[in-house]
VEXMI-682302 format. One record per residue (C-alpha): residue number from 0; residue in three letters; x negated, y negated, z. Coordinates in steps of 0.05 Angstrom, whole numbers, m for minus. Layout:
BEGIN
 num residuo      X      Y      Z
 NUM     ALA      X      Y      Z
...
END
This chain:
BEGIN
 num residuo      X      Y      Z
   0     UNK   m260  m3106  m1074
   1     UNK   m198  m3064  m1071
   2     UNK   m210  m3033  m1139
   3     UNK   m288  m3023  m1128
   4     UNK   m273  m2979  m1069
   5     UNK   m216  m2944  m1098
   6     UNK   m254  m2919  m1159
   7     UNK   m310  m2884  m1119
   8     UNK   m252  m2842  m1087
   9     UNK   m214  m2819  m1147
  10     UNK   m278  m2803  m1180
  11     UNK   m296  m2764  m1120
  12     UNK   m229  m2727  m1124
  13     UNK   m234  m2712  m1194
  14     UNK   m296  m2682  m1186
  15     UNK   m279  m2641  m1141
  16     UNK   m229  m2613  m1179
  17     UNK   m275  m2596  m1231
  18     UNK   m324  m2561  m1191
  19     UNK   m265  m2512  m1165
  20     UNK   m240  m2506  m1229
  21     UNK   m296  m2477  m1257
  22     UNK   m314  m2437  m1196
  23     UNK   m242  m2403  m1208
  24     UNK   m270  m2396  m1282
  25     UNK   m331  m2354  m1261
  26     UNK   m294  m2311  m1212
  27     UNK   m254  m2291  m1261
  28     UNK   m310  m2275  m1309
  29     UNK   m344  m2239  m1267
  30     UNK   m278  m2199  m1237
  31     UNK   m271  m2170  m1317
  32     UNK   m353  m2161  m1318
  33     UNK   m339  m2112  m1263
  34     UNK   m287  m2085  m1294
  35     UNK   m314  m2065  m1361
  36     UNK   m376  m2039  m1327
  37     UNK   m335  m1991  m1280
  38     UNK   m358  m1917  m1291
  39     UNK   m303  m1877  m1324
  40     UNK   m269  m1821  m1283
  41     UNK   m300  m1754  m1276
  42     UNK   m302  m1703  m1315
  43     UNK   m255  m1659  m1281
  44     UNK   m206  m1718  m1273
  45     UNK   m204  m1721  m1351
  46     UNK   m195  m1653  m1359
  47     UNK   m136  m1631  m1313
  48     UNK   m115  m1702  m1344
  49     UNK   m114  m1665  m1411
  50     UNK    m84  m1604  m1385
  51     UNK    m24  m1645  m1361
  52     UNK    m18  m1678  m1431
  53     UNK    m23  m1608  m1464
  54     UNK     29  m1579  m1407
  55     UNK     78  m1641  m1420
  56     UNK     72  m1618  m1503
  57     UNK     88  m1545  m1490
  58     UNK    148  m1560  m1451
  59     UNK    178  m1603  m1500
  60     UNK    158  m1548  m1549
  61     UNK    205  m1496  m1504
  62     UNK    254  m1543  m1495
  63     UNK    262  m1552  m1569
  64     UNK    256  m1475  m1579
  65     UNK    311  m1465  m1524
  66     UNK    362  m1516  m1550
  67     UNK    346  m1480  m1613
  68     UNK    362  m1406  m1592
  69     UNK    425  m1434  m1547
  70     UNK    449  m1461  m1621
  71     UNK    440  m1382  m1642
  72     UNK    466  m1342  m1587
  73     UNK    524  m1394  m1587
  74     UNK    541  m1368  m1660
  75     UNK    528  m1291  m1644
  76     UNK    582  m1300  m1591
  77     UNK    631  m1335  m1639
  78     UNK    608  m1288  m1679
  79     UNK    623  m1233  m1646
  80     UNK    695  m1258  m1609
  81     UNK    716  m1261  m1683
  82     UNK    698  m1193  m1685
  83     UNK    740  m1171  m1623
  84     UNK    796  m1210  m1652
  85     UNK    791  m1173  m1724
  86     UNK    779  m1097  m1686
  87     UNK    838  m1112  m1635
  88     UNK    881  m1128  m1705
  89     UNK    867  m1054  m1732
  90     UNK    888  m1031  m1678
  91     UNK    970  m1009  m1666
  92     UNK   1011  m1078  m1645
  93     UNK   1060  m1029  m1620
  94     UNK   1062   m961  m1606
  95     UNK   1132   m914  m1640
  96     UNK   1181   m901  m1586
  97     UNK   1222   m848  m1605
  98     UNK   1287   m819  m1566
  99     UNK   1244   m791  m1508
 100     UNK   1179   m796  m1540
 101     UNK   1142   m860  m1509
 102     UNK   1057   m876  m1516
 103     UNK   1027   m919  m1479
 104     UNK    955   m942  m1469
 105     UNK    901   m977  m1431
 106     UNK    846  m1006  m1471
 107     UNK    779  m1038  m1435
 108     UNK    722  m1054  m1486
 109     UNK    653  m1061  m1453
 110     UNK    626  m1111  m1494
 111     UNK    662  m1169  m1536
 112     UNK    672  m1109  m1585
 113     UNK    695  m1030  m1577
 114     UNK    668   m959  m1591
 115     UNK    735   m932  m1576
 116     UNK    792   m925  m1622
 117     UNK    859   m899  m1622
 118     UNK    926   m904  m1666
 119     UNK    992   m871  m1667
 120     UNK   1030   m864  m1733
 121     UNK   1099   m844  m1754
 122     UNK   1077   m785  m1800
 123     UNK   1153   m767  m1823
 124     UNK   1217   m765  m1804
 125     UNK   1200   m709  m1760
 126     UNK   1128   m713  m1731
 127     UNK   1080   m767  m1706
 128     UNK   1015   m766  m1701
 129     UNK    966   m792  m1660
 130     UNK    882   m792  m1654
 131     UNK    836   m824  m1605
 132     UNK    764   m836  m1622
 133     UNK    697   m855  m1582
 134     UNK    635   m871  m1633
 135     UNK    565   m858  m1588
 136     UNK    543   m920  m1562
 137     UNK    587   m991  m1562
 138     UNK    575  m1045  m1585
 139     UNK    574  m1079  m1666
 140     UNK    549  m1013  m1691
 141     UNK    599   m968  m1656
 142     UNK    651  m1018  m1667
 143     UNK    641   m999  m1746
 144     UNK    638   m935  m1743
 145     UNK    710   m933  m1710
 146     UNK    723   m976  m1772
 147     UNK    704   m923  m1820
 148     UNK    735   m862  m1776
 149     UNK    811   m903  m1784
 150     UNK    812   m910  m1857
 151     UNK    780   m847  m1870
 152     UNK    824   m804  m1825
 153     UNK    878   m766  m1873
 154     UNK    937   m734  m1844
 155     UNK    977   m718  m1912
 156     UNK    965   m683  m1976
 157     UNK   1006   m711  m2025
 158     UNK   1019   m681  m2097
 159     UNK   1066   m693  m2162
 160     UNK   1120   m654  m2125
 161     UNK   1116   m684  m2058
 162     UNK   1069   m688  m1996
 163     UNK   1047   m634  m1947
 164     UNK   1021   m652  m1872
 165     UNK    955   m632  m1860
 166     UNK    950   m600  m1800
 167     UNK    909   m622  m1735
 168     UNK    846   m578  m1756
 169     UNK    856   m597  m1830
 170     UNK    855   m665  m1820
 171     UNK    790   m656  m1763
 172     UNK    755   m613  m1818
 173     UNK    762   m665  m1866
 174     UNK    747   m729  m1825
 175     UNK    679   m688  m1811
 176     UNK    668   m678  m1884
 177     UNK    674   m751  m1903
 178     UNK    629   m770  m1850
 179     UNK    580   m709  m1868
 180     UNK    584   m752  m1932
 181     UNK    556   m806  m1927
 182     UNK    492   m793  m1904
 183     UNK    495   m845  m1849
 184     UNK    415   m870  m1847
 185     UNK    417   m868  m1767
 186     UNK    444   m815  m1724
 187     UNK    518   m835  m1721
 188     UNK    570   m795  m1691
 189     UNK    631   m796  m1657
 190     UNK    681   m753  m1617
 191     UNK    754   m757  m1630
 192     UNK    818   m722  m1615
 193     UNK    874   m719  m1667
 194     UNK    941   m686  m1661
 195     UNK   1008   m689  m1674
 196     UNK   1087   m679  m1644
 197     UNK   1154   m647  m1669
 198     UNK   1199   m701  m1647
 199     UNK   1261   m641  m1649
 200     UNK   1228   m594  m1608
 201     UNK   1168   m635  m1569
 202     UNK   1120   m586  m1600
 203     UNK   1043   m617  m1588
 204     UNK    989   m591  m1638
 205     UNK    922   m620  m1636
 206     UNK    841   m603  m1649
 207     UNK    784   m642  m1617
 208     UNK    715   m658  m1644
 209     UNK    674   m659  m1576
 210     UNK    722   m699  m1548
 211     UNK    739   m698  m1463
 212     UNK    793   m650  m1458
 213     UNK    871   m672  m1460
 214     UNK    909   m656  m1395
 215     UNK    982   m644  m1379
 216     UNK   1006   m671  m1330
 217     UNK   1077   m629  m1309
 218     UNK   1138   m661  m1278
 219     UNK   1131   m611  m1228
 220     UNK   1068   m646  m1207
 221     UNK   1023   m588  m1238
 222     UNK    960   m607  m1280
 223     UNK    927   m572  m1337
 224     UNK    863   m587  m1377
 225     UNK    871   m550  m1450
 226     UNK    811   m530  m1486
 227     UNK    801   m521  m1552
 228     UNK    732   m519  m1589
 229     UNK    692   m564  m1630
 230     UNK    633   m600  m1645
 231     UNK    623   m669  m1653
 232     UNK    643   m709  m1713
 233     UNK    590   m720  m1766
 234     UNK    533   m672  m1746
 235     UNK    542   m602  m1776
 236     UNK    574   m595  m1841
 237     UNK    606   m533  m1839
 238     UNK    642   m543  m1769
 239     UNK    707   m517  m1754
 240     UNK    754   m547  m1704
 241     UNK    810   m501  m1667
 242     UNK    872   m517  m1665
 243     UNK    922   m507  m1598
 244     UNK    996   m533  m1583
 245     UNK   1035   m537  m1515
 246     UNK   1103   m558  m1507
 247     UNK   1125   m612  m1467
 248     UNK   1187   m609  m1424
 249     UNK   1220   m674  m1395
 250     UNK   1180   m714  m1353
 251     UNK   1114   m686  m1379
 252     UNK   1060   m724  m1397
 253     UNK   1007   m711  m1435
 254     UNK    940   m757  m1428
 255     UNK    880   m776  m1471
 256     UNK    816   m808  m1447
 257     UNK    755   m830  m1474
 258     UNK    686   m811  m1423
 259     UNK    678   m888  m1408
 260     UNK    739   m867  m1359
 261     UNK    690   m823  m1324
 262     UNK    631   m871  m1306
 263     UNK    687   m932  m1288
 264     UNK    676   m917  m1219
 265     UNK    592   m916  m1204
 266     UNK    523   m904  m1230
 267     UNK    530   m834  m1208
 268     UNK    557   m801  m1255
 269     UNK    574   m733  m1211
 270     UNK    611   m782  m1159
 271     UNK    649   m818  m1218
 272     UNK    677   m752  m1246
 273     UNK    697   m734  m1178
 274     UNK    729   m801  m1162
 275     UNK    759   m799  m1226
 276     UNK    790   m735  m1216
 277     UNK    812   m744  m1140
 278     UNK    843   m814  m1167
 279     UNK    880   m777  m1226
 280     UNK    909   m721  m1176
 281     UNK    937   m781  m1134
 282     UNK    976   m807  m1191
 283     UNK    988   m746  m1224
 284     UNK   1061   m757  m1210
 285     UNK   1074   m826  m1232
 286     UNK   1103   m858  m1290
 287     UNK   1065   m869  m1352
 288     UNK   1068   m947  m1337
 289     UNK   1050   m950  m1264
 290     UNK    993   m892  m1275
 291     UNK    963   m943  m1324
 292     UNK    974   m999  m1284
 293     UNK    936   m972  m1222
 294     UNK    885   m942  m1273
 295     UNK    866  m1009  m1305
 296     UNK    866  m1044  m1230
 297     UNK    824   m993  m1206
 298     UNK    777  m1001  m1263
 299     UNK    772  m1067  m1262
 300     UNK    762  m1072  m1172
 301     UNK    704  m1021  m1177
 302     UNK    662  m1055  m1234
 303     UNK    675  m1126  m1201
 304     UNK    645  m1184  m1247
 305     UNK    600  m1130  m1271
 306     UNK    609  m1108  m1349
 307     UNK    636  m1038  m1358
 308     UNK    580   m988  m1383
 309     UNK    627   m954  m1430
 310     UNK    680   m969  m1460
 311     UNK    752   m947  m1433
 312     UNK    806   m917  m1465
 313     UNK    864   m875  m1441
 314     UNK    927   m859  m1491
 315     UNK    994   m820  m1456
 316     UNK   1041   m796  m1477
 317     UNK   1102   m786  m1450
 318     UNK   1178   m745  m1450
 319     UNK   1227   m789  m1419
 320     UNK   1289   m761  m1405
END
């Protein structure tokens, strides 16, 4: 009797089991019936959906393309700091101090690379010479036009029996010549000044090609601009350059600049020549060194973090006593 009524109930049980089972079975069945027969999204949806895919391609097309030109500019500027490195080579490690004859410069290239040039050489046992250059522009293309201008400059004429100096407006005459020369395909040019001094008797001769003017500053405190005519290096063929001298006396100084010196101080460029001059008369009086120092200081306060927008050059030279 026990086992006739148990049966019944595990049947029952078991059945029951079934019966949910298989409901479970069909709900699911019919859950992926709906599923499949859901409508698809509209067709706006699938087109800003495209738009995103497209968007998420060009990005990783600009990303490449920037990693890409990052790889290039990083070269140009390696590029171009091994430029700096070989243009500050070619120019003087250090300048000839002789007895009471002292140079001394301040250099400040715009860009990684200069326009400017300058040099001072020991010409004899009696004389040294000394130039200053500014090819238009800055920059790579500037940069090798100074290039050309130092190993083309010629300051002797030397024969079986000797050498002769050439003087200042010989050796502008001819530096225009070479350049005339060459037949530069794009309008290159340059201004320089060239000169040279008796170290006995302190005797300055020079010409200038278009160059700013050189001034004298007196050990009396007195300043004077000295002109002397000429056009700028590599246009005309035919150009003549003047020649002047001055003597300095103890304590003089005599001081070239390139015209990057007179924009250093603002966009304006009336204001910076007037700034530049007021600045110069308050240091007119000061030692080569210090009148540098404050130069290159002042230079460097007004343009900030900003790049200069010409290159700077200023040469002195001075009679120490």
């Amino acid at each position: 009797m026990r086992f006739s009524v148990g049966l019944p109930t595990y049947g029952t049980r078991l059945m029951s089991a079934a019966v949910s089972a298989a409901s479970n079975m069909r709900l699911v069945r019919d859950s992926d019936t709906d599923a499949a027969q859901s409508p698809p999204p509209p067709a706006d949806i699938q087109s800003l959906q495209r738009e995103v895919a497209d968007l998420h391609a060009e990005i990783g097309q600009l990303r490449r393309k920037g990693d890409k030109l990052n790889f290039h500019l990083s070269r140009i500027d390696e590029e171009l700091k091994l430029a700096a490195r070989l243009q500050q080579d070619f120019l003087p490690k250090t300048l000839p101090q002789l007895g009471q004859i002292h140079f001394h410069t301040l250099f400040r290239p715009a860009s990684h690379v200069s326009g400017d040039f300058y040099d001072v050489l020991r010409l004899d046992e009696r004389h040294i010479g000394f130039y200053i250059a500014d090819a238009v522009g800055h920059g790579v293309p500037a940069a090798l036009l100074t290039m050309f201008i130092k190993h083309a400059l010629a300051t002797k004429q030397i024969g079986l029996g000797g050498y002769r100096l050439l003087s200042a407006s010989e050796t502008m005459t001819k530096l225009n010549d070479t350049l005339i020369e060459q037949a530069l395909s794009a309008a290159t040019f340059a201004t320089a000044l060239y000169g040279t001094i008796n170290i006995d008797t302190r005797q300055v001769t020079f010409s200038r090609a278009g160059h700013p003017l050189p001034i004298v500053l007196r050990a009396n405190g007195e300043m004077e601009s000295l002109n002397c005519a000429g056009g700028l290096l590599g246009v005309f063929p035919d150009e003549t350059f003047e020649q002047r001298s001055v003597i300095l006396e103890v304590g003089d100084r005599l001081l070239l600049v390139t015209d990057g010196v007179e924009v250093a101080f603002g966009g304006d460029i009336a204001i910076s020549q007037d700034r530049w001059i007021n600045e110069l008369n308050l240091r007119r009086a000061h030692p080569a060194e210090k009148f540098l120092s404050e130069f290159g200081d002042l230079i460097d306060k007004a343009n900030g973090e900003v790049p200069l927008r010409d290159d700077v050059t200023m040469l002195m030279l001075e009679i120490k006593s």
